[in-house]
N, C-alpha and C positions, 0 to 999 in steps of 0.2 A: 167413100172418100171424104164425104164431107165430117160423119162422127169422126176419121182418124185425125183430122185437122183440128177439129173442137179437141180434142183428146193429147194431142200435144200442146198445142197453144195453155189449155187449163196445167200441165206437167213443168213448163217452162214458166208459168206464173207462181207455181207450186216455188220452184226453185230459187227466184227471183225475192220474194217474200222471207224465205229461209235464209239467205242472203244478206237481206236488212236487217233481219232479225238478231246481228252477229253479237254477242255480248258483250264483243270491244266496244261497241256504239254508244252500251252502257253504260264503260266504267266512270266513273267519277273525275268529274275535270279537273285538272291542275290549277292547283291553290294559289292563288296569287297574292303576293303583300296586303291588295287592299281587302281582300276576303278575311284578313286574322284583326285582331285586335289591335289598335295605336294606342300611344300615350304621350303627355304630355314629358317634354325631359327640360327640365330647368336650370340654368347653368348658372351656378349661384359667381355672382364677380366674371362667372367666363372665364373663370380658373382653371381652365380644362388644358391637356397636352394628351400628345397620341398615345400612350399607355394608358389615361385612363379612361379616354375616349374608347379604345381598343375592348378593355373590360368590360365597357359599359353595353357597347353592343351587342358583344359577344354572346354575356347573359342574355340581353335581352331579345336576342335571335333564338338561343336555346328554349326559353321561355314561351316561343311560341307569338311573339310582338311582331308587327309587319310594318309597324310604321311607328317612326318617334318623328316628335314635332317641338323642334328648339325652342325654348322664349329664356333668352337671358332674363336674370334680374339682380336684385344687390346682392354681394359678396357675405361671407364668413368673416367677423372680426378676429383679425390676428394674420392674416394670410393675403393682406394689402397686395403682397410685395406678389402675388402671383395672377391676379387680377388682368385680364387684356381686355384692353377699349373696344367697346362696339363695333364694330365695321373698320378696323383698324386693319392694316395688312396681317399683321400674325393671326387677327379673329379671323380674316377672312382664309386662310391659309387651314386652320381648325375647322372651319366650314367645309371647304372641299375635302380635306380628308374623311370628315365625318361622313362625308356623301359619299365618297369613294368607295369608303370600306361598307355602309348600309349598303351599296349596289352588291359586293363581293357576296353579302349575306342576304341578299333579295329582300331588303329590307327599304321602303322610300325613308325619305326626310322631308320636313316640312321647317318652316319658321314663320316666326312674329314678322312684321315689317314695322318693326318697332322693337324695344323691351319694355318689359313689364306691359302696360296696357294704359290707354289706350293710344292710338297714333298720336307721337307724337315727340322730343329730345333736342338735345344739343342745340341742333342749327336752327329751332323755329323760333324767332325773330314773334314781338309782340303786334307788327305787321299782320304775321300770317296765321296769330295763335286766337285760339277759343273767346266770342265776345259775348259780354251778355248788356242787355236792357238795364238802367239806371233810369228812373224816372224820378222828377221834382213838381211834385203837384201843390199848386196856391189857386188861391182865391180871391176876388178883387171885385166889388160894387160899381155895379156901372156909375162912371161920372168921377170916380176915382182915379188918383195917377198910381202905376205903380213903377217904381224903379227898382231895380235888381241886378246886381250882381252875379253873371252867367257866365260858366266856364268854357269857353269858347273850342276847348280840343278835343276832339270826338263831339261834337256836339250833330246831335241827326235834326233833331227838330224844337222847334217853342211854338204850341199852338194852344190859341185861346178857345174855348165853348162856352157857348150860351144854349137857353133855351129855343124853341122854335130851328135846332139844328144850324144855329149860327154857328160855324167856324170863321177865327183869321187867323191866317200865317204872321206868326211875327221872327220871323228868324231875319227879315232882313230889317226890323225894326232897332237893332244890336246897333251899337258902334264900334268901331272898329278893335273897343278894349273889350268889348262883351259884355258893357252894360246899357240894359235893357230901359228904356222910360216910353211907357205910353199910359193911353186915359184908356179905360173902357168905355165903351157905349152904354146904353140903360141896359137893366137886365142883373141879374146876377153873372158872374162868368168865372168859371176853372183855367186857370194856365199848366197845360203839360208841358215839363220839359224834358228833353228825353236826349241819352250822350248812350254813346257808345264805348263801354267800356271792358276790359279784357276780365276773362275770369282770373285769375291768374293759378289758374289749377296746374299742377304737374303732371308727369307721367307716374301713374303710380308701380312701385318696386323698379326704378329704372334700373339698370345694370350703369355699371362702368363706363362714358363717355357716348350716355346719351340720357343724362338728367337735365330735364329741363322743360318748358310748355307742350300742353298740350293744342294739337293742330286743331285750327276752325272744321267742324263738321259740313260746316256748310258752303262751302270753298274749293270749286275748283283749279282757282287759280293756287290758291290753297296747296292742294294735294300735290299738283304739277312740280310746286318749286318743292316741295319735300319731297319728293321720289328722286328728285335729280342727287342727293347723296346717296340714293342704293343705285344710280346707274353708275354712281362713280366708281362706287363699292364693285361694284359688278366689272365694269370695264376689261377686268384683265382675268378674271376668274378662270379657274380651267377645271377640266374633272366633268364628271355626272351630272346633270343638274340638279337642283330641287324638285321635288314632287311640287309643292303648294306655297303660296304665301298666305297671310292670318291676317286677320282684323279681331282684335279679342277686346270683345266687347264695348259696348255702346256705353260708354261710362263718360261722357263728357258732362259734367257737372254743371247746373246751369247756363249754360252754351243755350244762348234762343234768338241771337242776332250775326246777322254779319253783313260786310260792307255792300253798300247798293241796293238794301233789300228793300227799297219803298220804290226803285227805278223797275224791283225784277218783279214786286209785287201789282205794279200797275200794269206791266206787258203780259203777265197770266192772267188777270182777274177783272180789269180793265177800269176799274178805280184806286182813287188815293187813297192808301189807307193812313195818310195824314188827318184825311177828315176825321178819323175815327179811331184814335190811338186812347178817347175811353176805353173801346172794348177790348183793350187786351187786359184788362185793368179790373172794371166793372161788368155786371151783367145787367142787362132788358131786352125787352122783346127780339132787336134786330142785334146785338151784339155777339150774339152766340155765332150765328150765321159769321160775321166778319172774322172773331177770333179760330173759328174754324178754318176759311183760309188764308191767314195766317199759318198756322200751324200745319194744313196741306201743303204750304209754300216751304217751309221747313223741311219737310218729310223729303218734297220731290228736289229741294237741291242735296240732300243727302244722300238720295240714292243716286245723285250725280257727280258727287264727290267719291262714291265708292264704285261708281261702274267705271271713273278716269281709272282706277287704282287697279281694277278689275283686270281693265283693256290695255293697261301696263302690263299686267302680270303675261296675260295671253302673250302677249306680244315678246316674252320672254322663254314664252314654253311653260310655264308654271300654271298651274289651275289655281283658284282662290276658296277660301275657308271663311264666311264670315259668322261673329259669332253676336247672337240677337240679344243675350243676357243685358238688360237695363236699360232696353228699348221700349 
């Protein structure tokens, strides 16, 4: 009794095995959009309408493409008159159909949050756009007065150095027109002066009705007031959604300041880096150390500026693309 029992139990495992074995188990899974190859599709002015929208995907479905990823940029001379504005009700109208009909053809879409590259058009205000460092370096003999004429708008800092690690603050030494008079003490002494000024770099290749500054990288308050024209944009949208929104490329062109950064560099790091606005400048023993965090402080609001942008997109359904070229 007990081999008849071993003797089916092993028959019925026999079975069971055979069973799993089934070749359908095997076959090959179904292909999905992101499994094939994407492309970039560039919409020269946004000159686009649904026949040749319709063309474009068509090929590019038969082709074997599973994903295109929109980036407006400037137009074709001669063909003004068919140009549509960025984020304008008819572009965004071209939008959803272009999602539409990729859904018909199992195909995603993707886009810039911007044109051309990198974040940034129309509505950014030089408020909220890209700044960089201006320094004015002089020198002044202890016992000597110096007076000077200081341009008081964006101005971050006026600080004096000596040796022996003497700093003073002289920014409250100004009057109230921005000219500067005081004596040194003994000593040799450097005066930095340091303003805050915008890059005034553009978007480069913008499209149609979003030419204009590029956004501070290092800004979250930044990024916030710029998203709120794609929530507008967005507001009333219908259709499929996006697959992805873009960040293409780290291309902010001297961009290495932004507003409050001596308030946000003492609450990371836990000194002034007023004392020490040689080292961004000059090198010795201790300055590498300082201009490094600096430049960590840089890094970590940047990636805070791109994870606000990030946790917009989530928060839309969209997943994010970002791209590291010129980082």
């Amino acid at each position: 009794m007990k081999q008849t029992l071993i003797y089916i139990i092993a028959v019925f495992s026999f079975i069971q095995c055979t069973q799993q074995a089934n070749p359908d188990d095997l076959s090959w899974p179904e292909v999905k959009p992101e499994n094939k190859p994407g492309t970039y599709w560039w919409w020269m002015g946004s000159a686009v309408d649904k026949e040749g929208l319709t063309y474009n995907l068509d090929n590019l479905a038969d082709a074997g493409i599973g994903n295109v990823h929109i980036i407006p940029i400037y137009g074709v001379k001669g063909e003004e008159k068919r140009y549509i504005d960025f984020l304008s009700p008819k572009w965004m109208k071209m939008l959803s159909y272009t999602v539409d009909k990729g859904g018909k053809l199992k195909m995603n879409v993707d886009m810039s949050t911007t044109t051309g590259w990198p974040f940034g058009g129309s509505h950014v205000t030089p408020q909220y756009a890209a700044s960089k460092i201006e320094f004015e370096v002089m020198t002044v003999a202890g016992g000597k007065a110096l007076e000077k004429q200081i341009d008081p708008v964006n101005l971050e800092a006026v600080m004096a150095y000596a040796d022996n690690d003497r700093s003073v603050d002289l920014l409250d030494k100004l009057d109230k027109n921005g000219k500067l008079n005081w004596t040194a003490p003994h000593g040799e002494w450097k005066i930095y002066v340091l303003h805050k000024r915008g890059t005034g770099q553009q978007v480069k290749r913008a499209a149609p009705g979003n030419i204009g500054l590029v956004l501070d990288p290092f800004s979250v308050n930044g990024m916030k007031y710029y998203l709120e024209r794609y929530n507008k944009a967005f507001a009333d949208y219908k259709g499929i959604n996006l697959r992805a929104q873009y960040h293409d490329s780290y291309e902010y062109h001297h961009a290495d300041w932004t507003d409050d950064l001596f308030e946000k560099f003492k609450a990371r790091y836990g000194y002034d880096l007023r004392l020490y606005l040689p080292a961004i400048l000059d090198t010795n023993r201790i300055n590498p150390y300082i201009k490094a965090d600096y430049r960590r402080l840089l890094a970590d609001l940047h990636l805070e500026y791109i994870e606000t942008w990030n946790d917009w997109s989530h928060q839309k359904g969209w997943i994010t693309r970002n791209e590291a070229h010129g980082a």
